[in-house]
VEXTOR-127487 format. One record per residue (C-alpha): x, y, z; residue in one letter. Coordinates in steps of 0.001 Angstrom, whole numbers, plus 524288, in hexadecimal, padded with zeros to 5 digits. Last residue first. Layout:
% residues N
XYZa;...
% end
This chain:
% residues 415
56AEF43606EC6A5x;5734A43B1BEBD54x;569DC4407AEB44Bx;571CB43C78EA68Ex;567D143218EA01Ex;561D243A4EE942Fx;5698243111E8B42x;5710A42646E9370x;57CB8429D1E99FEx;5878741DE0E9A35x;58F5A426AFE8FEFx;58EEE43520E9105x;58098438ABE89E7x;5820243B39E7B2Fx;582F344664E73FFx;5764944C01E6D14x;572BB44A3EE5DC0x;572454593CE56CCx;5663245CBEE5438x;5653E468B6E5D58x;55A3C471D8E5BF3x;55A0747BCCE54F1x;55F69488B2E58D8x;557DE4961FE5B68x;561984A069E5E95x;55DF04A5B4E6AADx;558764B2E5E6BFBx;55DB74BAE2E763Fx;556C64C174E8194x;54E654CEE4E80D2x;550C54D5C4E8DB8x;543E74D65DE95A3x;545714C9F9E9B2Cx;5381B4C0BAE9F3Dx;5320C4C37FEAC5Ex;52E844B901EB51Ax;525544B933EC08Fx;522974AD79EC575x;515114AAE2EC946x;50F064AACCEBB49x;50E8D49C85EB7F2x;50BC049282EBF5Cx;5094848EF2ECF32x;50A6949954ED8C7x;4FE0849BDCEDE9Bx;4F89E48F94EDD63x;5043F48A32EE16Cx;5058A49193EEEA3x;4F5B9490CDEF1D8x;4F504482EFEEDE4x;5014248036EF568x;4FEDF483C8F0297x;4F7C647A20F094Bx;505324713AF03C9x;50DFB47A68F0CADx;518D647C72F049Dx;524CA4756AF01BFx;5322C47D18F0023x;53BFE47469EF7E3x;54A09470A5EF629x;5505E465F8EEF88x;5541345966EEF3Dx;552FD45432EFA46x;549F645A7DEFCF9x;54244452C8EF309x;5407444911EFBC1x;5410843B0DEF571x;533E3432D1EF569x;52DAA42922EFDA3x;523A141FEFEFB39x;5177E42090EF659x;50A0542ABBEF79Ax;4FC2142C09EF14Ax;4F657436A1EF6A4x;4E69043A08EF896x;4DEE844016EF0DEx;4DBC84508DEF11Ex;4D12045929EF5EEx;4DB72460C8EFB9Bx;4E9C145C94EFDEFx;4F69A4602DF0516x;5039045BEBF0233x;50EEC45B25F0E4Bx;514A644D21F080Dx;511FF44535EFD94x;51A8C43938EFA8Dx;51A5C432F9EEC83x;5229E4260AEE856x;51DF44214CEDAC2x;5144D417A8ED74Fx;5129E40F49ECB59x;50D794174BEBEFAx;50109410ADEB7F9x;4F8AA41C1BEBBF0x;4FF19420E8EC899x;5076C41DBBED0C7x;5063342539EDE57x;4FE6243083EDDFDx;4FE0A43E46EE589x;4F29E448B8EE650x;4E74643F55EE249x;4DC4C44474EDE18x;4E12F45363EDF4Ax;4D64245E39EE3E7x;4E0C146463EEA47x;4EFB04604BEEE63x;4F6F04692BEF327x;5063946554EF3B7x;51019464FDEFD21x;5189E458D0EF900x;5167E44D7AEEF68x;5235A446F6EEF0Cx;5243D43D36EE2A8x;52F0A432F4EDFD8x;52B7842B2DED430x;52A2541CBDED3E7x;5232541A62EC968x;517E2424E5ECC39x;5171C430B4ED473x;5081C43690ED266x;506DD445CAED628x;4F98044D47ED6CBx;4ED9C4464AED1E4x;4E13C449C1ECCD7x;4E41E45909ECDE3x;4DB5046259ED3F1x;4E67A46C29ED748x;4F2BA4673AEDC00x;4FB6D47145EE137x;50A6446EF0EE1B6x;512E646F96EEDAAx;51C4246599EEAFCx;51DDE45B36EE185x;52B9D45399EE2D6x;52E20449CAED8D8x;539D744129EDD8Ex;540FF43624ED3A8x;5364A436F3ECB3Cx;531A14292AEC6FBx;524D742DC1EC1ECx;51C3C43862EC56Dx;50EE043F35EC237x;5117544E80EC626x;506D545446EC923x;5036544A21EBDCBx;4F43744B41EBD14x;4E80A45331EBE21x;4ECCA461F7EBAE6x;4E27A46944EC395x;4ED2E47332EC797x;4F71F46C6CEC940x;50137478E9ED093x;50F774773DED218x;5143A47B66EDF25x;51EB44709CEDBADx;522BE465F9ED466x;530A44600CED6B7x;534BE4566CECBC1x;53F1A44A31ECBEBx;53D184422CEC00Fx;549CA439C6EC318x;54E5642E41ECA6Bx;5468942679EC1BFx;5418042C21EB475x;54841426AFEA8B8x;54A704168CEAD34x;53B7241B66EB405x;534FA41E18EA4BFx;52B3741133EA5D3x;51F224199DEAFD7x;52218424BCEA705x;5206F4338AEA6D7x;5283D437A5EB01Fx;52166444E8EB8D0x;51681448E8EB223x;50F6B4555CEB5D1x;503104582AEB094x;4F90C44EA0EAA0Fx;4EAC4451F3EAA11x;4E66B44611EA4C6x;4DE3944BF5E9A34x;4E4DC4435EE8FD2x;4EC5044D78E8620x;4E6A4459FDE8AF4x;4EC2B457DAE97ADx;4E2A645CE7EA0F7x;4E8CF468E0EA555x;4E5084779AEAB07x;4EE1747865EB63Dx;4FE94474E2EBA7Bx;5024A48267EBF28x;510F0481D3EC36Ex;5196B48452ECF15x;522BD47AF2ECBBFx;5280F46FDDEC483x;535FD46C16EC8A7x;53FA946438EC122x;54CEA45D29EC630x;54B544507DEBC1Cx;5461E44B31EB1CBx;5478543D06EACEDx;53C2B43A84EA38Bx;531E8442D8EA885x;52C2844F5AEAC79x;51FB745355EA7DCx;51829461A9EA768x;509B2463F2EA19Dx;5042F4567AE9E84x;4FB0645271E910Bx;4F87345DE1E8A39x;4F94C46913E92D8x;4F00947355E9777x;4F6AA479AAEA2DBx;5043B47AE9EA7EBx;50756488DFEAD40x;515AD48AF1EB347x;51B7A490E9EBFF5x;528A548534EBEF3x;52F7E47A4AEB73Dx;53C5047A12EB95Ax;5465946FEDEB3C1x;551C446906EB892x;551B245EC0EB1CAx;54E9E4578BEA3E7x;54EB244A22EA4BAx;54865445F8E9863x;53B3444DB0E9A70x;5338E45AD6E9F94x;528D045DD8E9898x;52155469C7E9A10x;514EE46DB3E941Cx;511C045EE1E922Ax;50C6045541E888Cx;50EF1460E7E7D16x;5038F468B6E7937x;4F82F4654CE6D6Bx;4EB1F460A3E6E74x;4E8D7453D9E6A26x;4E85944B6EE7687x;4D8E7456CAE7B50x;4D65E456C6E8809x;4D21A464BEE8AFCx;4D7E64725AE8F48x;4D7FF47745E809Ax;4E5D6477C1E7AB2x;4EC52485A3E7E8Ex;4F5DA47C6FE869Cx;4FE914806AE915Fx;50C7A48321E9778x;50D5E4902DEA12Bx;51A6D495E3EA3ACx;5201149B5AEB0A4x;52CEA492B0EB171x;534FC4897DEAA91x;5429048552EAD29x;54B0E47C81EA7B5x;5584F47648EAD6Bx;5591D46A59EA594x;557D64643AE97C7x;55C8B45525E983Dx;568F3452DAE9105x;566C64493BE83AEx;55A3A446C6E7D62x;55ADB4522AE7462x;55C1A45B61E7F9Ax;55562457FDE8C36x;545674586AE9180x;53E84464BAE9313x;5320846864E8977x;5299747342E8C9Fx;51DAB4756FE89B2x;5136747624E7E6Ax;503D347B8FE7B3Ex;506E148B05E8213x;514A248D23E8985x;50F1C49A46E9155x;515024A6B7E9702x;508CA4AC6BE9D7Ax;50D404AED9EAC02x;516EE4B93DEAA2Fx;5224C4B380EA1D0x;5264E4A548EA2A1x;531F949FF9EA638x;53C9C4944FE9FA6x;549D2492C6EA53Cx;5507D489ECE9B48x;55EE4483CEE9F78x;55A3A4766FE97ADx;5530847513E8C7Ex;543B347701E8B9Cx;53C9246EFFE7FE3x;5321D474B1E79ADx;525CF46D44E7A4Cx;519A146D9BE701Bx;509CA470BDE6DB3x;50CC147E69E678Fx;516AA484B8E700Ax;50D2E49095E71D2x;5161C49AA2E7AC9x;50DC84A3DCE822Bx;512BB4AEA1E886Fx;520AD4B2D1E8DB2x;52C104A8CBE8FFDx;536EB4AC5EE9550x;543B04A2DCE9362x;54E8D4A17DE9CB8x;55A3D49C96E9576x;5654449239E97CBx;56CD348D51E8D48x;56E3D4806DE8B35x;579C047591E89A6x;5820947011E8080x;5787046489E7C56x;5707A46B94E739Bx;5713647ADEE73EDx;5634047B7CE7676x;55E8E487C5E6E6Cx;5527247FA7E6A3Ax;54EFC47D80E7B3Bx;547A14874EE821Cx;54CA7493F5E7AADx;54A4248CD2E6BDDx;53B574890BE736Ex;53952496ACE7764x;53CF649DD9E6AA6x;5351A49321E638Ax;529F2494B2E6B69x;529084A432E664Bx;528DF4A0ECE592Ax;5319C4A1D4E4BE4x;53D454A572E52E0x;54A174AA9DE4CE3x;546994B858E513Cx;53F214B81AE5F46x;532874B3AAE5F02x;527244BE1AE5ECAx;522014C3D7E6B6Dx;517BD4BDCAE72EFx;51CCD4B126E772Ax;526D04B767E7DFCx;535424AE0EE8175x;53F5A4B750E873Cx;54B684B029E88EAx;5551B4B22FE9589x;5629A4AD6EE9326x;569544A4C1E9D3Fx;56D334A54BEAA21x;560B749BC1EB01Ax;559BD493D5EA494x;555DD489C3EACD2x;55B1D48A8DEBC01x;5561347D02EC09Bx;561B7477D3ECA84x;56CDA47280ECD6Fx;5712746BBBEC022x;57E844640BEBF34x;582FF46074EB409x;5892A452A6EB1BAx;5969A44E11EA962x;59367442E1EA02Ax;5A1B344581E998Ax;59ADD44657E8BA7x;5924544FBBE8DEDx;584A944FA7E8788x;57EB2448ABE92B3x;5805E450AFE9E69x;57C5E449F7EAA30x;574364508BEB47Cx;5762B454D0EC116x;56AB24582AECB61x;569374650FED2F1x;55A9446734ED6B6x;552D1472A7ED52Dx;54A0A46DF0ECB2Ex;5481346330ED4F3x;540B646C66EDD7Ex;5406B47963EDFC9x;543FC482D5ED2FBx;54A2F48E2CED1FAx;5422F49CA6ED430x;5397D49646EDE12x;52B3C49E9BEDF43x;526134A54FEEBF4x;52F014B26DEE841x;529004B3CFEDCE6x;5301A4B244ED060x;539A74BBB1EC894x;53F8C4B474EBD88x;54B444B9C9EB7C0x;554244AE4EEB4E0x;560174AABEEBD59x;558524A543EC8AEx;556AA4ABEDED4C2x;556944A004EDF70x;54D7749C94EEA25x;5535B495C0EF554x;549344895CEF772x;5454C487EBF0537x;549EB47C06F0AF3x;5428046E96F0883x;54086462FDF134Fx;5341146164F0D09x;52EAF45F0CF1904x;526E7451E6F1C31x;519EE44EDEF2067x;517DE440DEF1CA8x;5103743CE9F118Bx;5017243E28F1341x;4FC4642F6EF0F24x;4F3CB42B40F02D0x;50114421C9EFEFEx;50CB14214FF08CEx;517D342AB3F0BF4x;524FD429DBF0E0Dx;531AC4344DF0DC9x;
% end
């Protein structure tokens, strides 16, 4: 696949099958036009290296399933805390990570959240086998996010899912690098995989709204309302980052690899996403809404660009960009009003090759995404039947096992 700076890449189809859509385990009813797994790399298989045991033996992971099988919690910011619990958050945070059996394992669950959760400024950190949904179309994470990167610096967390919830800021709409939130609603780090981010709100953040980087792998970001942000630390407008450092490639190369799609950037200015070194970023069929740029691929990355609507976007596609040396980026089948031009280089990977995908028609997408973007669209019901309290645990201090030998710490992707 070529193309070649400011020109139309070549007409090419996705060479994609229909994706089979699957009932999963938890009871989320959706409509009919929305995926119930993942497309994308979230839906990749990939194997991973174990590190706490001893014999270096791999797991395999197909797919993103979450919390799927396990116990259903009932999370509702307007009732008291269950016994044991001083607050609300810390019911969610001990069911998102504090009951974390250390390095034995996790349980799965499929939390509901209802209302408005005030984190107070902070992250909670997510651990692995969590399906996370929302409630109706007001279930909120208000001034913090979500936290997903790997267990006391050993195994990466994995297989997390998050769906229907809005992230934002009741700090006033204004630059202002005192107020309070975390850098990002949700931060994705130290090669986590397999995760699903999809029909959420991001508004209002402090400095960027959703980041990917050191060594992730097999996520998808979808369907989602990106609107209402400056970045109240600098004003730059900074949304999706994708690698986070022009020196961090020994980390990053080979991996980073992110499908974005029918997401809507709604007069965000920047990062949609901004990329480095990804082994393949595929953005497809996202709506950019008076942005300043759309993607950039920098050192090296692999970017394709495919069947989006551009409008009222300076310049829809970048090569390099600040002090970043260029990356490979070919866009193909996008449409454009009022917009730049393209900046194009090289070739990139297909991701059919990979995995599956339907494209629509790019004339199409502001209508489609507009419509279907964020929260309230899928409609999920929490459990009538009261679920069990966990017993709230502290978290582990005892010192983690070692890698096998000839595995560096937080080095076990196999490829």
């Amino acid at each position: 696949m070529s193309s070649s700076r400011g020109a139309q890449g070549a007409k090419v189809v996705a060479g994609a099958v229909a994706l089979l859509i699957a009932v999963l385990a938890f009871p989320l009813s959706a409509s009919a036009d929305f995926e119930e797994t993942p497309i994308g790399w979230a839906s990749v298989e990939a194997t991973y290296r174990e590190p706490d045991n001893a014999s270096g033996s791999t797991v395999t992971r197909t797919t993103t399933t979450g919390g799927e099988g396990g116990i259903e919690y009932v999370v509702d910011a307007n009732a008291s805390p269950p016994a044991g619990y001083s607050t609300v958050k810390a019911y969610l945070k001990d069911l998102m990570f504090s009951s974390y059996d250390g390095h034995g394992g996790t349980s799965p669950r499929i939390i509901y959240i209802i209302g408005t959760i005030d984190f107070g400024g902070g992250q909670e950190k997510v651990a692995s086998n969590k399906t996370i949904l929302g409630v109706g179309s007001d279930a909120t994470i208000l001034n913090g996010g979500f936290l997903i990167d790997n267990d006391e610096g050993t195994r990466p967390m994995c297989n997390i899912i998050v769906r229907n919830l809005t992230f934002t800021s009741d700090a006033p709409l204004v630059v202002n690098p005192s107020s309070t939130g975390p850098d990002d609603f949700i931060t994705i780090v130290d090669r986590a995989h397999h995760v699903w981010i999809d029909h959420c709100d991001f508004s209002n953040g402090y400095d960027g709204l959703l980041d990917i980087t050191h060594g992730c792998d097999e996520i998808t970001v979808s369907w989602s309302h990106f609107y209402d942000h400056i970045s109240r630390k600098d004003g730059a407008g900074k949304t999706c980052l994708l690698g986070h450092d022009d020196t961090n490639g020994s980390e990053d190369i080979g991996h980073l690899t992110v499908t974005y799609h029918h997401n809507w950037f709604d007069g965000t200015a920047s990062r949609h996403p901004r990329v480095r070194f990804s082994r393949l970023c595929h953005a497809f069929n996202n709506y950019y809404l008076s942005n300043s740029y759309g993607v950039a691929s920098t050192c090296n990355a692999e970017v394709l660009v495919e069947g989006n609507y551009f409008q009222s976007v300076g310049s829809p596609t970048l090569v390099g960009y600040g002090a970043s040396p260029d990356g490979d980026l070919v866009q193909r089948l996008n449409a454009q009003s009022g917009s730049g031009s393209y900046e194009t280089r090289g070739t990139v990977p297909e991701p059919s090759l990979y995995y599956s995908y339907t494209l629509d028609t790019a004339a199409d997408v502001p209508t489609i995404v507009s419509a279907g973007a964020g929260v309230g669209k899928l409609s999920i019901t929490a459990p009538e039947t009261p679920t069990p309290t966990p017993t709230e645990t502290p978290t582990p201090t005892a010192t983690p096992p070692l890698p096998p030998a000839g595995v560096s710490d937080g080095q076990w992707m196999l490829y």
